[in-house]
HTML snippet that shows the backbone in 3Dmol.js (N, CA, C, O; Angstrom):
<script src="https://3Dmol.org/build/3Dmol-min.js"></script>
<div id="view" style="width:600px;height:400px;position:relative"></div>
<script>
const pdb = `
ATOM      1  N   UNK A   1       0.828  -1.202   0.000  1.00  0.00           N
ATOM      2  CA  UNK A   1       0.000   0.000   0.000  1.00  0.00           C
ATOM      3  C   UNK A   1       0.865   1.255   0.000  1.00  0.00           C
ATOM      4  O   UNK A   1       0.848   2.145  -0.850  1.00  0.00           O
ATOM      5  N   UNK A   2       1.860   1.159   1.433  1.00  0.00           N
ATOM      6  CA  UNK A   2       2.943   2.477   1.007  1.00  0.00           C
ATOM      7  C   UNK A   2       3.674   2.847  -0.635  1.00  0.00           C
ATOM      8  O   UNK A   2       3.793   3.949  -1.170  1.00  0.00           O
ATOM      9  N   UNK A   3       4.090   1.454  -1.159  1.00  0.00           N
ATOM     10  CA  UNK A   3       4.498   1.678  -2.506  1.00  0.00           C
ATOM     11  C   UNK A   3       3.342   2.275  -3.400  1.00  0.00           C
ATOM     12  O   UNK A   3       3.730   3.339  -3.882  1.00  0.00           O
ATOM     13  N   UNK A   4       2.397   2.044  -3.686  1.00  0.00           N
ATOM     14  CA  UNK A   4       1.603   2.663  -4.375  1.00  0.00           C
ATOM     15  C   UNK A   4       1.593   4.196  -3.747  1.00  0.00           C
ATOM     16  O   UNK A   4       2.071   5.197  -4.280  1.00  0.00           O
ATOM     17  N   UNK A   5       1.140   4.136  -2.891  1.00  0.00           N
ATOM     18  CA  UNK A   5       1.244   6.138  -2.344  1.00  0.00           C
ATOM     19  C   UNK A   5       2.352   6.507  -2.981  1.00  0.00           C
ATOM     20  O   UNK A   5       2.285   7.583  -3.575  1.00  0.00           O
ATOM     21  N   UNK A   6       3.454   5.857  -3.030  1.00  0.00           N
ATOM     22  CA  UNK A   6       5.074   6.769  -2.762  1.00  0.00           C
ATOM     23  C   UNK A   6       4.996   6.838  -4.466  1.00  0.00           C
ATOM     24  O   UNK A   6       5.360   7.780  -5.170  1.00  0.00           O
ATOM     25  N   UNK A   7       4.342   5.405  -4.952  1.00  0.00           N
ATOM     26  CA  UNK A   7       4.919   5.421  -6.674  1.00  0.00           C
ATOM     27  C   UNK A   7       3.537   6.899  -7.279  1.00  0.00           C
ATOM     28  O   UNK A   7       3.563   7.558  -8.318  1.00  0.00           O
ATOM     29  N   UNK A   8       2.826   6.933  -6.478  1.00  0.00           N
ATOM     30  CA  UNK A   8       1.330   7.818  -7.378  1.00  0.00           C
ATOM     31  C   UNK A   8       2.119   8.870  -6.793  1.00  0.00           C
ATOM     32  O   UNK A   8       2.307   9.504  -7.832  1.00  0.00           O
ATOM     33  N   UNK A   9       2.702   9.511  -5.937  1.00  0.00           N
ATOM     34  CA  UNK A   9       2.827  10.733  -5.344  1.00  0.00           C
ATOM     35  C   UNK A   9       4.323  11.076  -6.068  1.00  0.00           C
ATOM     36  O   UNK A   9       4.742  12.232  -6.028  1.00  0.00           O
ATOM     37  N   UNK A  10       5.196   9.873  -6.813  1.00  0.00           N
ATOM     38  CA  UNK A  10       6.446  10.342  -7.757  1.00  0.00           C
ATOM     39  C   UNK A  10       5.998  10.455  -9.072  1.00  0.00           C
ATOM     40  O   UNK A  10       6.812  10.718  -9.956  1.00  0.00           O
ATOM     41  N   UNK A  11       4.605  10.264  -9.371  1.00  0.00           N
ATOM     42  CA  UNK A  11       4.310  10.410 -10.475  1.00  0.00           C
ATOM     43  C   UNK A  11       3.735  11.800 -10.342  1.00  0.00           C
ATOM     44  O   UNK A  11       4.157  12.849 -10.829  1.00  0.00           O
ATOM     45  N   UNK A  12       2.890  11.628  -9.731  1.00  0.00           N
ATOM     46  CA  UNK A  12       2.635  13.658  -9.844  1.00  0.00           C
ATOM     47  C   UNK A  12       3.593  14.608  -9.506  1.00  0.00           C
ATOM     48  O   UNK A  12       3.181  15.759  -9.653  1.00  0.00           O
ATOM     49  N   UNK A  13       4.690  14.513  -9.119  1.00  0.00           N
ATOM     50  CA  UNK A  13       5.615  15.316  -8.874  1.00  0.00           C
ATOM     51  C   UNK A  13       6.895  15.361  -9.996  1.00  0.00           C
ATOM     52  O   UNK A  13       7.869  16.111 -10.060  1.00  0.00           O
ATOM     53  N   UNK A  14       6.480  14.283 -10.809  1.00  0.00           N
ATOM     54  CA  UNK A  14       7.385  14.226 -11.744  1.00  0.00           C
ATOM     55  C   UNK A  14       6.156  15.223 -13.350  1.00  0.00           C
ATOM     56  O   UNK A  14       6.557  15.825 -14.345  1.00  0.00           O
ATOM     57  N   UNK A  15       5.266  15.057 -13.057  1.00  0.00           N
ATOM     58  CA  UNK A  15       4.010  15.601 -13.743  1.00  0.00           C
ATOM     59  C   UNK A  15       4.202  16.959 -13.852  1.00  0.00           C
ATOM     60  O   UNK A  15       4.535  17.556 -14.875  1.00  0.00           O
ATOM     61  N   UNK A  16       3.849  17.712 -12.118  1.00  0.00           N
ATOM     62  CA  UNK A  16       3.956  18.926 -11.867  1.00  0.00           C
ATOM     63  C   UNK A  16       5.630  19.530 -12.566  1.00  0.00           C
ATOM     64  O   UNK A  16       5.780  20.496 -13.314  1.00  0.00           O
ATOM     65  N   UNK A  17       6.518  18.772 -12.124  1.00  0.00           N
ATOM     66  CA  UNK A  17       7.963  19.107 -12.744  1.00  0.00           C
ATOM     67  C   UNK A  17       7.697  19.581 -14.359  1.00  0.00           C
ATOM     68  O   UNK A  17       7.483  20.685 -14.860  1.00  0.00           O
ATOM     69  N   UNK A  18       7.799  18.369 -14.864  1.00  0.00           N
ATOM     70  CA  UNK A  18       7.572  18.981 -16.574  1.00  0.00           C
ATOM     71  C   UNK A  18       6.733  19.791 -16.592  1.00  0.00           C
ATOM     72  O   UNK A  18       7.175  20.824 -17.094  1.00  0.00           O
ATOM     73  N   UNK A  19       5.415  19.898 -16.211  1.00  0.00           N
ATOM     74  CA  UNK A  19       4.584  21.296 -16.049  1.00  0.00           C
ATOM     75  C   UNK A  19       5.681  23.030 -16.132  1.00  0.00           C
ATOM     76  O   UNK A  19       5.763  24.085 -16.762  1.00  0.00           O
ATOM     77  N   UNK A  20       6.193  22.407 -15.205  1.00  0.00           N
ATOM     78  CA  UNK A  20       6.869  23.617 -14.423  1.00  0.00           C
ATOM     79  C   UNK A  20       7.680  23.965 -15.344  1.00  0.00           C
ATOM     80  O   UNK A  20       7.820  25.172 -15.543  1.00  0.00           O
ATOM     81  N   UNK A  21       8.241  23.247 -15.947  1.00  0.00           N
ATOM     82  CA  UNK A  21       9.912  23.447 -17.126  1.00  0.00           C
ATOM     83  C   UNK A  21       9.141  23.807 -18.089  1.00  0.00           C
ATOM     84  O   UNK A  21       9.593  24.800 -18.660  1.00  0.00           O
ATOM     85  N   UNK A  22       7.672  23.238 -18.738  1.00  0.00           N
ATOM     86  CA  UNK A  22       6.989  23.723 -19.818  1.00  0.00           C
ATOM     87  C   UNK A  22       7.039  25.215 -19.909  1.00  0.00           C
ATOM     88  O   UNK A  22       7.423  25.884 -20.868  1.00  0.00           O
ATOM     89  N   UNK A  23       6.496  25.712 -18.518  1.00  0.00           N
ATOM     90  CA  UNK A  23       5.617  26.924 -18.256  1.00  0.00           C
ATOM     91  C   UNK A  23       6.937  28.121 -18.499  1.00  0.00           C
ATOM     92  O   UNK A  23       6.832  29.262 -18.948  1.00  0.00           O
ATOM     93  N   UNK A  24       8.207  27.376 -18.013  1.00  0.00           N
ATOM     94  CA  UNK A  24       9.344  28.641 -18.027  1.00  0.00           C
ATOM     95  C   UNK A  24       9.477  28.435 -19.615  1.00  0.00           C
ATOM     96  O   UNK A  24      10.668  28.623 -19.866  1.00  0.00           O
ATOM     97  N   UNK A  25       8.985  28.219 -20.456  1.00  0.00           N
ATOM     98  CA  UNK A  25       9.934  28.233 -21.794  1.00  0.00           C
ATOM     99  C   UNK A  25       9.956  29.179 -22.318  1.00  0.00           C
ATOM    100  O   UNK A  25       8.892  29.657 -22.714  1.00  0.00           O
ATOM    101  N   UNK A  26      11.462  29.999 -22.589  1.00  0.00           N
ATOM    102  CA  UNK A  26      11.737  31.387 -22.828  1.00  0.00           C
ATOM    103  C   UNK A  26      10.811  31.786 -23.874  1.00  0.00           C
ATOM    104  O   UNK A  26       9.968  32.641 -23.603  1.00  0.00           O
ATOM    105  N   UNK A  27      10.868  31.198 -25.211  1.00  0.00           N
ATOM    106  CA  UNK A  27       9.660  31.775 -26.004  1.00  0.00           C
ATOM    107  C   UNK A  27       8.619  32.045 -25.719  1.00  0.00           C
ATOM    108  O   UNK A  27       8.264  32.959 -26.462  1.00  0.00           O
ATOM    109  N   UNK A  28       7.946  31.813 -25.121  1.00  0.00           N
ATOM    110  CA  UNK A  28       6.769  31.946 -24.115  1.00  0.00           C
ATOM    111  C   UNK A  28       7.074  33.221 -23.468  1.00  0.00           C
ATOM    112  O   UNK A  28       6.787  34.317 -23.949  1.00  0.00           O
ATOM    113  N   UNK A  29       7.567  33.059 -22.543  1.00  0.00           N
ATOM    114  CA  UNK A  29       8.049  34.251 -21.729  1.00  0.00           C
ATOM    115  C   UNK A  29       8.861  35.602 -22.576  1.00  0.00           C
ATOM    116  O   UNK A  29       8.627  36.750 -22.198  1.00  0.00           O
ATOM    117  N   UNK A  30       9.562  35.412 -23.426  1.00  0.00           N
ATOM    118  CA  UNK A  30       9.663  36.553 -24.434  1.00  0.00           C
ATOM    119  C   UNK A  30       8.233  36.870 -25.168  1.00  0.00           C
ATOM    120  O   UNK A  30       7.976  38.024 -25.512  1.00  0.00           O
ATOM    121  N   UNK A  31       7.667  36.208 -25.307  1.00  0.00           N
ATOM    122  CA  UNK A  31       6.178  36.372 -25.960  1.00  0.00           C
ATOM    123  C   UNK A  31       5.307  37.040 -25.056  1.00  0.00           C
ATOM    124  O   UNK A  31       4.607  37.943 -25.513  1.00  0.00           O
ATOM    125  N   UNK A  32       5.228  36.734 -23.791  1.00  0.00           N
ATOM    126  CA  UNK A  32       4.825  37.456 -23.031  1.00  0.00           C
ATOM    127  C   UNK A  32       4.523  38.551 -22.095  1.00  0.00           C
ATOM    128  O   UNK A  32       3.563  38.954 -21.438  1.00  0.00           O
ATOM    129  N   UNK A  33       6.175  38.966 -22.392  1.00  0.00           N
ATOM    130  CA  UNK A  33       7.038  40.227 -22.015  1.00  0.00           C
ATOM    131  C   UNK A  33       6.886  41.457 -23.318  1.00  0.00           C
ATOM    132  O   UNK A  33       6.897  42.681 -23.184  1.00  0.00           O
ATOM    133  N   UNK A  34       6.752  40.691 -24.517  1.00  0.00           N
ATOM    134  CA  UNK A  34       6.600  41.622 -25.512  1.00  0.00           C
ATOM    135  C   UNK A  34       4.861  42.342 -25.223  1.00  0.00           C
ATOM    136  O   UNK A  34       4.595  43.544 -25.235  1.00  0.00           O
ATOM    137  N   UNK A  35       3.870  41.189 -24.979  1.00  0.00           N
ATOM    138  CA  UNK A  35       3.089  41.432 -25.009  1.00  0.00           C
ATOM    139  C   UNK A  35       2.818  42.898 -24.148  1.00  0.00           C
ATOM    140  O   UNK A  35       2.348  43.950 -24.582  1.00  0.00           O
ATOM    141  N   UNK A  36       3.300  42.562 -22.746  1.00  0.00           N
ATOM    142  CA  UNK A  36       2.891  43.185 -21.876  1.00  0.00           C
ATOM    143  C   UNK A  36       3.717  44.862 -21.627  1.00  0.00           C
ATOM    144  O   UNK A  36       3.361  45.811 -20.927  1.00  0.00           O
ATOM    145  N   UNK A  37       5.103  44.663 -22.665  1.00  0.00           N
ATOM    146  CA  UNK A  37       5.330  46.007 -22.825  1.00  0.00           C
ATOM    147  C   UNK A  37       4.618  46.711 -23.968  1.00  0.00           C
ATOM    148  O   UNK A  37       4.246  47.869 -23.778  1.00  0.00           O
ATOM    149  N   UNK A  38       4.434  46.231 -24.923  1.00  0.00           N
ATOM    150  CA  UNK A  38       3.424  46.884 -26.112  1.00  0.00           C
ATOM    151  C   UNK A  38       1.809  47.402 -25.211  1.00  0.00           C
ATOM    152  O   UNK A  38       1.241  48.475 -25.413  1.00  0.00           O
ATOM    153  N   UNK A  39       1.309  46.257 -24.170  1.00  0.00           N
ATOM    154  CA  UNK A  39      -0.031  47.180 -23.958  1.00  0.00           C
ATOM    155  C   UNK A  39       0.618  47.962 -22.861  1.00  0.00           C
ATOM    156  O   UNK A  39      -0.322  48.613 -22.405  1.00  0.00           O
ATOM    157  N   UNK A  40       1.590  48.243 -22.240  1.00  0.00           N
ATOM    158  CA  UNK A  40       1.987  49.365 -21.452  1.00  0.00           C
ATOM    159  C   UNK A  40       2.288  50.166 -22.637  1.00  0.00           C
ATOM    160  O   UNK A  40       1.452  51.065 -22.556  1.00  0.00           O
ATOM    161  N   UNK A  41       2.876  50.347 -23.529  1.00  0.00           N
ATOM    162  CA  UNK A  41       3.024  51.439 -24.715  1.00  0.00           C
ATOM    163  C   UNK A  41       1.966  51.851 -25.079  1.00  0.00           C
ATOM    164  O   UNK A  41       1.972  52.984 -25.560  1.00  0.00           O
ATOM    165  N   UNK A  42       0.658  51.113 -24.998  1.00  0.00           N
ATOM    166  CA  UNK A  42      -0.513  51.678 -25.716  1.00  0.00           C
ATOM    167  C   UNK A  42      -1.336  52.762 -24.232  1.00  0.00           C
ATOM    168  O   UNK A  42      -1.864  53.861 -24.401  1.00  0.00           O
ATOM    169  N   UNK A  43      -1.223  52.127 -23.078  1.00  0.00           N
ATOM    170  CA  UNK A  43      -1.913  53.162 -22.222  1.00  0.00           C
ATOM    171  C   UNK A  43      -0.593  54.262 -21.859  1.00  0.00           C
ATOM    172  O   UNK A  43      -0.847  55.268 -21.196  1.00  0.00           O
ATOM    173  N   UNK A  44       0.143  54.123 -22.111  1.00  0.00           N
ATOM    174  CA  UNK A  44       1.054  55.624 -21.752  1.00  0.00           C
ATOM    175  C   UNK A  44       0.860  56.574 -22.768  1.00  0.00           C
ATOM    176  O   UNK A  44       1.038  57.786 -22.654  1.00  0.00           O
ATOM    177  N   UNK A  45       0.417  55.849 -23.957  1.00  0.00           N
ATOM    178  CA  UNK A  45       0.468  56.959 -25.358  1.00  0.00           C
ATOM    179  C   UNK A  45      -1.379  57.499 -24.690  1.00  0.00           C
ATOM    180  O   UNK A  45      -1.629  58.678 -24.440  1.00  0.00           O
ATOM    181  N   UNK A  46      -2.423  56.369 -24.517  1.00  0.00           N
ATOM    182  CA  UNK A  46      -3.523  56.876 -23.938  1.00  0.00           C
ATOM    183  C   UNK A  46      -3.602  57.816 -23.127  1.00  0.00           C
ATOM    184  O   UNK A  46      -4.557  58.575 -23.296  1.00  0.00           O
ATOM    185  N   UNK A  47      -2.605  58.122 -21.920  1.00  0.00           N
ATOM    186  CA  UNK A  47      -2.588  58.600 -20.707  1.00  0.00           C
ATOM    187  C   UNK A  47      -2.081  60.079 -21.292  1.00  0.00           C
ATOM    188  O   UNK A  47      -2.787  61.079 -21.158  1.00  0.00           O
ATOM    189  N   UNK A  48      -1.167  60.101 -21.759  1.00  0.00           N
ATOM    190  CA  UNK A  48      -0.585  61.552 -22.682  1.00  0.00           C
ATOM    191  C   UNK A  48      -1.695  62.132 -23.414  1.00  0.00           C
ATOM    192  O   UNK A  48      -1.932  63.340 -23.449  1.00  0.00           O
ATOM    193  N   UNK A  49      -2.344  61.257 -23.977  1.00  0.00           N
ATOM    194  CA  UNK A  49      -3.556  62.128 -24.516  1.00  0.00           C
ATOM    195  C   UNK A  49      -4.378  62.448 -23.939  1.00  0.00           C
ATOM    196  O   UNK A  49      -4.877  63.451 -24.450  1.00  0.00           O
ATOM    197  N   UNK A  50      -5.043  62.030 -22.754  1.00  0.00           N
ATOM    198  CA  UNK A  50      -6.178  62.922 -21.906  1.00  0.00           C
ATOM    199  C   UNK A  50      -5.695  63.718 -21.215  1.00  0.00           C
ATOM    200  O   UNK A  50      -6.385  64.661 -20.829  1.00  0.00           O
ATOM    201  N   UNK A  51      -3.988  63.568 -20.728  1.00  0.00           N
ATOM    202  CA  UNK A  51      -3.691  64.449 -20.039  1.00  0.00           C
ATOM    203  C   UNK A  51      -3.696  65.750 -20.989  1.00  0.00           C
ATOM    204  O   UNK A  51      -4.212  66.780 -20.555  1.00  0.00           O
ATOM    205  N   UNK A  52      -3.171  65.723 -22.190  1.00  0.00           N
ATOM    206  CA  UNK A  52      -2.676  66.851 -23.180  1.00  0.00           C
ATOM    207  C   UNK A  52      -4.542  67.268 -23.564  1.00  0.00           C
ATOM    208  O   UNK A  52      -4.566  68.137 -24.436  1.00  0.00           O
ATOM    209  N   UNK A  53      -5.988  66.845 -23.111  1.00  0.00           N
ATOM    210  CA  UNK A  53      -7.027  67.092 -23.557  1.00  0.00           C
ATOM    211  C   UNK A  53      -7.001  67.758 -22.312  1.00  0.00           C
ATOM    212  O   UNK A  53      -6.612  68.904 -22.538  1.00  0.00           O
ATOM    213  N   UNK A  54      -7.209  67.613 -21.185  1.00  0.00           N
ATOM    214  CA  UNK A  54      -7.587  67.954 -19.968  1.00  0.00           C
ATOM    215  C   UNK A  54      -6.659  68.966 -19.329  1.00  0.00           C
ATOM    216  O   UNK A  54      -6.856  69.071 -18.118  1.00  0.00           O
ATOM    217  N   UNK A  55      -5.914  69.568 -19.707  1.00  0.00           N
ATOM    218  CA  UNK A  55      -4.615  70.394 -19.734  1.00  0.00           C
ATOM    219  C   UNK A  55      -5.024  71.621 -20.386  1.00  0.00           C
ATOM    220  O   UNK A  55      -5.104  72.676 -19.757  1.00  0.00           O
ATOM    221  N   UNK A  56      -5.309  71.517 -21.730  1.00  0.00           N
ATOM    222  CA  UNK A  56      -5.389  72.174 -22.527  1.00  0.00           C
ATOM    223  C   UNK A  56      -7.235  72.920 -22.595  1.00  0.00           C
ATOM    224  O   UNK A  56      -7.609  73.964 -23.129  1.00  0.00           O
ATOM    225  N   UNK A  57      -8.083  71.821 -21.784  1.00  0.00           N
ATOM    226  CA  UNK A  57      -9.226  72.464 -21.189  1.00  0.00           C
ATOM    227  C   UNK A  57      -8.969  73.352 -19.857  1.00  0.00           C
ATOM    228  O   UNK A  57      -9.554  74.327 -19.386  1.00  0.00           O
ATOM    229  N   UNK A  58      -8.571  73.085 -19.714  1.00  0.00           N
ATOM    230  CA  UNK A  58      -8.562  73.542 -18.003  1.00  0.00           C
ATOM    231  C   UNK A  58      -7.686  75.322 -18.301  1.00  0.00           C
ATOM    232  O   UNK A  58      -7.936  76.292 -17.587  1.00  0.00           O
ATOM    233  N   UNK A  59      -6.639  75.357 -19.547  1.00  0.00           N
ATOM    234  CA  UNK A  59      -5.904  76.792 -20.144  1.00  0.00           C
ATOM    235  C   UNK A  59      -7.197  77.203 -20.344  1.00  0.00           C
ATOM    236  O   UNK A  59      -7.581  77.985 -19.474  1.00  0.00           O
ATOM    237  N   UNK A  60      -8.006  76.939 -21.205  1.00  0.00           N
ATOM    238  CA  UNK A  60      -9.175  76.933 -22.190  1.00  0.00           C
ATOM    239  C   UNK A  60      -9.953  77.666 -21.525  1.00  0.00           C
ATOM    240  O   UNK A  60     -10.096  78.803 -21.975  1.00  0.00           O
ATOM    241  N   UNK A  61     -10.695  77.319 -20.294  1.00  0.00           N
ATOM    242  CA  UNK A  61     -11.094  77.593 -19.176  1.00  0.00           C
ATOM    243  C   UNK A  61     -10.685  78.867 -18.772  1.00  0.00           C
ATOM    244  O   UNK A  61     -11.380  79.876 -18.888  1.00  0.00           O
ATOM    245  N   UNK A  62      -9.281  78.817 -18.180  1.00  0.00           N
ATOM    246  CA  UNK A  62      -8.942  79.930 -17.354  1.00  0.00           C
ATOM    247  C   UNK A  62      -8.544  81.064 -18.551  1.00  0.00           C
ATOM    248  O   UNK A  62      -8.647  82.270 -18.327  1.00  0.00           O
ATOM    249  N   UNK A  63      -8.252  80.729 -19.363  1.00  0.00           N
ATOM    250  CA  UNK A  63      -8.198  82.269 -20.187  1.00  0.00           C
ATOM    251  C   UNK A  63      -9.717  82.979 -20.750  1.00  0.00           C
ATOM    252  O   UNK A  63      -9.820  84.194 -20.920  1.00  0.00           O
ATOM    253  N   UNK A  64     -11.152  81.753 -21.068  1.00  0.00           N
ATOM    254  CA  UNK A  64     -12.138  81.726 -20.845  1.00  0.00           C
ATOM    255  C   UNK A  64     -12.387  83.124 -19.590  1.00  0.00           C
ATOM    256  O   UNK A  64     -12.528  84.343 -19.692  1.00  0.00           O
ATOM    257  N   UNK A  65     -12.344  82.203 -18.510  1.00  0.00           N
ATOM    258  CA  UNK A  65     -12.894  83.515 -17.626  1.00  0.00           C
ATOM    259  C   UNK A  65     -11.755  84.526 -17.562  1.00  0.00           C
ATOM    260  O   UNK A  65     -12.408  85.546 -17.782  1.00  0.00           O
ATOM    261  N   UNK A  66     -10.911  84.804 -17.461  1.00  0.00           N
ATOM    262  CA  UNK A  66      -9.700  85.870 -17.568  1.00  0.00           C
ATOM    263  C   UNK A  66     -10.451  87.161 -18.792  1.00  0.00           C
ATOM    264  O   UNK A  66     -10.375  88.385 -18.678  1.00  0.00           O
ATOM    265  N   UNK A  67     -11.219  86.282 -20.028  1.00  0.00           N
ATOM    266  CA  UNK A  67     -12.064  87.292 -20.761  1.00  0.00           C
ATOM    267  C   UNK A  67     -13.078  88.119 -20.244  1.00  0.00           C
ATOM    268  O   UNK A  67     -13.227  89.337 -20.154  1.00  0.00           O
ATOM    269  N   UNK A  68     -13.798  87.034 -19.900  1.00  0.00           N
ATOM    270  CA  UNK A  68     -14.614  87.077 -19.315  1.00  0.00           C
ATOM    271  C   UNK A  68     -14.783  88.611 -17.935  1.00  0.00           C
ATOM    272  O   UNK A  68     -15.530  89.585 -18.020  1.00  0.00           O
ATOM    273  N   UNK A  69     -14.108  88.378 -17.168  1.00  0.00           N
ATOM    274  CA  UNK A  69     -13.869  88.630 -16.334  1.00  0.00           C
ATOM    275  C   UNK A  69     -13.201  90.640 -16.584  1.00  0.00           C
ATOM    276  O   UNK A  69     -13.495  91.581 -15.847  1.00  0.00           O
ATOM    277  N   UNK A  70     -12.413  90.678 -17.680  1.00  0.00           N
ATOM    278  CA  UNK A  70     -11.736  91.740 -18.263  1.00  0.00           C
ATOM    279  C   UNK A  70     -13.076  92.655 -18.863  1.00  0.00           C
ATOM    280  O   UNK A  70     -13.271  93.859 -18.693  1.00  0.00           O
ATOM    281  N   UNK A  71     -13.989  91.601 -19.677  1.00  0.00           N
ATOM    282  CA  UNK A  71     -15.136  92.235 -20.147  1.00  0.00           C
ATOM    283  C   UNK A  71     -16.149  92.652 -19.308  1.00  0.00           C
ATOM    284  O   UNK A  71     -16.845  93.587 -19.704  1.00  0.00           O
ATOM    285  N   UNK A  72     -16.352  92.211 -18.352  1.00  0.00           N
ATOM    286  CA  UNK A  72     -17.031  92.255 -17.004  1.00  0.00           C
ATOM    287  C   UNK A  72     -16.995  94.097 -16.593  1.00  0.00           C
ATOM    288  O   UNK A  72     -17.886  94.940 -16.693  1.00  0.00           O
ATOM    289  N   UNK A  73     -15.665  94.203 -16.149  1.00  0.00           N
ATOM    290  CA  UNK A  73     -14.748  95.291 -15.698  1.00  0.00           C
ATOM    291  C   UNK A  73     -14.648  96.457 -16.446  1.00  0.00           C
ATOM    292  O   UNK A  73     -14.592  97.615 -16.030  1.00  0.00           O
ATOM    293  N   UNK A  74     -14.627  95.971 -17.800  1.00  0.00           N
ATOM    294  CA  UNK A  74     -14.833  97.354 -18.516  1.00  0.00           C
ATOM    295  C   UNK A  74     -12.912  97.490 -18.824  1.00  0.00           C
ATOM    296  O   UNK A  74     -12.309  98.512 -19.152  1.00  0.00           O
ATOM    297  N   UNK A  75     -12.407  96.293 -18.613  1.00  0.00           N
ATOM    298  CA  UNK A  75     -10.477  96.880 -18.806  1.00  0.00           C
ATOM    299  C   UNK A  75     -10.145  96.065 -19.777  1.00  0.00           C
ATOM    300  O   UNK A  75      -9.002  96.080 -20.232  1.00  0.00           O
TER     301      UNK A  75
END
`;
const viewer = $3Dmol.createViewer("view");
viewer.addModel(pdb, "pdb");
viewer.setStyle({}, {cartoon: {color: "spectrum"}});
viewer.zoomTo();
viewer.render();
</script>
């Protein structure tokens, strides 16, 4: 009975092993690294653009009332 435990429990550990060596395979992992810097390239180029929208509202804005404000006054 112990041999069977010890032989089923070297078989899944020999299972999980190749699993494990599968999972590191550099192509993979270069594949995956590419992936994940390209969608970081795509939200930083995203992030530059609302900032450069929301920036450029907010000037928009304050020179807005700065008119505003001049016309108000009569200066």
């Amino acid at each position: 009975m112990k041999a069977k435990i010890l032989s089923a429990a070297l078989v899944g550990l020999s299972f999980v092993a190749s699993t494990a060596h599968a999972a590191l395979d550099a192509a993979v992992v270069t594949s995956v690294k590419d992936g994940v810097i390209a969608d970081a390239g795509t939200a930083v180029t995203a992030g530059f653009g609302v900032m450069a929208v929301v920036l450029g509202a907010s000037v928009g804005m304050s020179l807005l009332g700065r008119f505003i404000s001049k016309g108000a006054n009569g200066g």
